[in-house]
SENU-310665 format. One record per atom (N, C-alpha, C): residue in one letter; y, x, z. Coordinates in pm, whole numbers, padded with zeros to 5 digits, always signed. Each point is the difference from the previous one (the first is absolute). Last residue first. Layout:
REM SENU-310665
AYXZ/...
This chain:
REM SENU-310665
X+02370-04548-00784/X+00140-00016+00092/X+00086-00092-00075/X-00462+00165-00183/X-00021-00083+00114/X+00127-00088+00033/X-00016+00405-00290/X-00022-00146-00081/X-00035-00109+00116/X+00085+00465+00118/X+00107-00040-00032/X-00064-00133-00088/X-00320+00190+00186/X+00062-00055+00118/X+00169-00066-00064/X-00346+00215-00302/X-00058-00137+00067/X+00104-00073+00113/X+00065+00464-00187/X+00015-00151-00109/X+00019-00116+00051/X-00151+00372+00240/X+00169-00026+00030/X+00024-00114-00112/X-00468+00152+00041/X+00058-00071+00133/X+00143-00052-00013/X-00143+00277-00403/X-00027-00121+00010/X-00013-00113+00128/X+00098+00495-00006/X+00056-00074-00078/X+00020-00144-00002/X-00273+00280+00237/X+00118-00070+00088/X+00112-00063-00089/X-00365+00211-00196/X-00128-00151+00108/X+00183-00012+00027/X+00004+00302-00226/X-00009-00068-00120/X-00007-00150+00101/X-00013+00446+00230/X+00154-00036-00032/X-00077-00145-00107/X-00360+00149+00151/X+00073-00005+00094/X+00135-00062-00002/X-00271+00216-00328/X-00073-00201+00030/X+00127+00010+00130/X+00042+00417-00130/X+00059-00046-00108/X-00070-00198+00004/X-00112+00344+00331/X+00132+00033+00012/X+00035-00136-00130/X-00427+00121-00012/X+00036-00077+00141/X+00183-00010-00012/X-00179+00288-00295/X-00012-00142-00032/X+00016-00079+00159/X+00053+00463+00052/X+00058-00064-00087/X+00026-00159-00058/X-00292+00238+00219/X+00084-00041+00119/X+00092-00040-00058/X-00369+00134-00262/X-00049-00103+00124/X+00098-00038+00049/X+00094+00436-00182/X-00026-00136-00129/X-00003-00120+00061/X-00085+00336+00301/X+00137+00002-00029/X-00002-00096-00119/X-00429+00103+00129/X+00089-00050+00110/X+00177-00028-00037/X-00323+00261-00298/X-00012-00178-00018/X+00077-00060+00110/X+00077+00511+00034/X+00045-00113-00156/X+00002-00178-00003/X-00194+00290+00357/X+00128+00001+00049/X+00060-00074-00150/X-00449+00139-00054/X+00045-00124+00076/X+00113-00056+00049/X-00094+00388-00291/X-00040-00088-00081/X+00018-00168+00086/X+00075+00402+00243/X+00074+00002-00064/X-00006-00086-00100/X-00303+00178+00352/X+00103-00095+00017/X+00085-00048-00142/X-00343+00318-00038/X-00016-00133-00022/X+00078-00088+00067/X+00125+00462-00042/X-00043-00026-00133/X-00037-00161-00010/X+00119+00239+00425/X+00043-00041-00094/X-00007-00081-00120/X-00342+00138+00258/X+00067-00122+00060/X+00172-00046-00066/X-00237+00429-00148/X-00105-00132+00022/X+00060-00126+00020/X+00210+00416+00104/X-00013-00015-00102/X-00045-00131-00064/X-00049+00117+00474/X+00116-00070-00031/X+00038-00029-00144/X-00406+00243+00079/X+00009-00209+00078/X+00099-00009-00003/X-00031+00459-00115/X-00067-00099-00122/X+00019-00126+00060/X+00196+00296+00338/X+00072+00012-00167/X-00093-00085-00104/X-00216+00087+00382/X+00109-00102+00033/X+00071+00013-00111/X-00291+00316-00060/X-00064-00111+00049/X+00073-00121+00019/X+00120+00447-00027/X-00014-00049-00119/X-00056-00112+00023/X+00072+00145+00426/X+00104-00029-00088/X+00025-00011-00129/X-00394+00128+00228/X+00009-00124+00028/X+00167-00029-00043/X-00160+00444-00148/X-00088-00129-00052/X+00078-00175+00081/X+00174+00411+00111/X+00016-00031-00067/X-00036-00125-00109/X-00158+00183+00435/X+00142-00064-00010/X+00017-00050-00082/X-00364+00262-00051/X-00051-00158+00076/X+00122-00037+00031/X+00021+00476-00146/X-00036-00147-00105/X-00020-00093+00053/X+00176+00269+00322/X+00086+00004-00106/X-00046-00118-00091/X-00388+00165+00286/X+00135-00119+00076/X+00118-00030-00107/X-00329+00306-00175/X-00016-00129+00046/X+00053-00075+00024/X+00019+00487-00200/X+00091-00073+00074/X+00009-00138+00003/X-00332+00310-00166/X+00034+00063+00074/X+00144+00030+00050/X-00242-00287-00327/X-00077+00044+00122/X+00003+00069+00065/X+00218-00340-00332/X+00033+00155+00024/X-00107-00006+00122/X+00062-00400-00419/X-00032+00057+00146/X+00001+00168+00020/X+00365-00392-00352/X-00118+00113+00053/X-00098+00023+00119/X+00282-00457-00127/X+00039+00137+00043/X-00125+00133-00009/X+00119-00430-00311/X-00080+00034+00101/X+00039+00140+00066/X+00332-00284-00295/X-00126+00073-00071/X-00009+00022+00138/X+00420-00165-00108/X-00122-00108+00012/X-00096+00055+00011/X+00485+00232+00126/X-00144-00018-00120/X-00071-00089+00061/X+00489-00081+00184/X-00113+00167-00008/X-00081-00058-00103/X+00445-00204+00095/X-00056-00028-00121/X-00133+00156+00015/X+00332-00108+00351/X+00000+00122-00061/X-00042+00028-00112/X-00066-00406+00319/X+00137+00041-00052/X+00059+00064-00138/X-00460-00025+00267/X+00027-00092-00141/X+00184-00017-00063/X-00090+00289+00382/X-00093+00033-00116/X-00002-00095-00111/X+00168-00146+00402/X+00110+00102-00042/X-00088+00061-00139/X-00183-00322+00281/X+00091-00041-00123/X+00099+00101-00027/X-00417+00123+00238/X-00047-00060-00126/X+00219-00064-00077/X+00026+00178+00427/X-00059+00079-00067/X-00053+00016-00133/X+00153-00322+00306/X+00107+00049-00032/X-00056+00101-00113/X-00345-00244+00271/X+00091-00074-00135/X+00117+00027-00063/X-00216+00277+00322/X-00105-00036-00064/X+00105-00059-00129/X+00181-00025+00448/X-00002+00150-00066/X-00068+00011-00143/X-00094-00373+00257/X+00172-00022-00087/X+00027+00196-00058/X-00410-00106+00258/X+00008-00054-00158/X+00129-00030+00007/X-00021+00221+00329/X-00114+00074-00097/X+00028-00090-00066/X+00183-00193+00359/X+00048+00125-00041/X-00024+00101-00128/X-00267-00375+00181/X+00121-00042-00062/X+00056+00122-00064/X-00287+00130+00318/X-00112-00057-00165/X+00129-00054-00064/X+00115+00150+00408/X-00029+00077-00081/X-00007-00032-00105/X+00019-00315+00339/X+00165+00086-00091/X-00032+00098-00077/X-00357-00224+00245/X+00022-00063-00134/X+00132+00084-00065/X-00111+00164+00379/X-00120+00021-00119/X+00007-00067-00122/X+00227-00039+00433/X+00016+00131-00062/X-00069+00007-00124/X-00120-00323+00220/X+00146-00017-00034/X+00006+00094-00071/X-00374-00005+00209/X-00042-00032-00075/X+00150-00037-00088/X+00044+00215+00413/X-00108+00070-00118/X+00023-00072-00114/X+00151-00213+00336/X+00114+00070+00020/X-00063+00075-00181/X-00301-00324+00291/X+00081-00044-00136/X+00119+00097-00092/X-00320+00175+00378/X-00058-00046-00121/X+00099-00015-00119/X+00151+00041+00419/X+00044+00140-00036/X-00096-00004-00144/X+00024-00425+00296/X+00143+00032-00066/X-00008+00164-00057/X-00433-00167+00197/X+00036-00100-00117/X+00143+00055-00070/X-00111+00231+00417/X-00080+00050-00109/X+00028-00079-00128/
């Protein structure tokens, strides 16, 4: 009974995986496609359709989103790595000074 439980509950996660990579293909092909930013309509007499739609306008704004504010950080990060980069070479500079004035 325990092994035909876990078998289920397997099955189950492959789904839900399954579904959200389906899911995430879906939203990035749409944000691909540059779709509209604007709210999807409601049709009431094609639900399921709008409730697709919606949750794929949906993922299209949080990736929008997450764009928009990665991007001011991916900046300071890269600047950041920069100067590191530039104490770095200046620091081994002055090691190699030091060692050629030692010898």
């Amino acid at each position: 009974m325990r092994g035909a439980q876990e078998l289920i509950w397997g099955l189950v996660r492959m789904a839900l995986i399954a579904v959200g990579i389906f899911y995430a293909i879906q939203v990035m092909v749409a944000y691909a496609k540059h779709e509209s930013h604007e709210r999807p309509s409601f049709d009431p007499n094609d639900r399921l359709r709008w409730a697709e739609r919606l949750l794929i306008w949906a993922g299209v704004m949080t990736v929008w989103v997450v764009g928009k504010l990665a991007r001011p950080v991916i900046n300071m990060l890269s600047e950041a790595s920069a100067e590191v980069g530039e104490w770095a070479i200046s620091r081994r500079n002055v090691q190699a000074a030091l060692r050629s004035r030692g010898k």
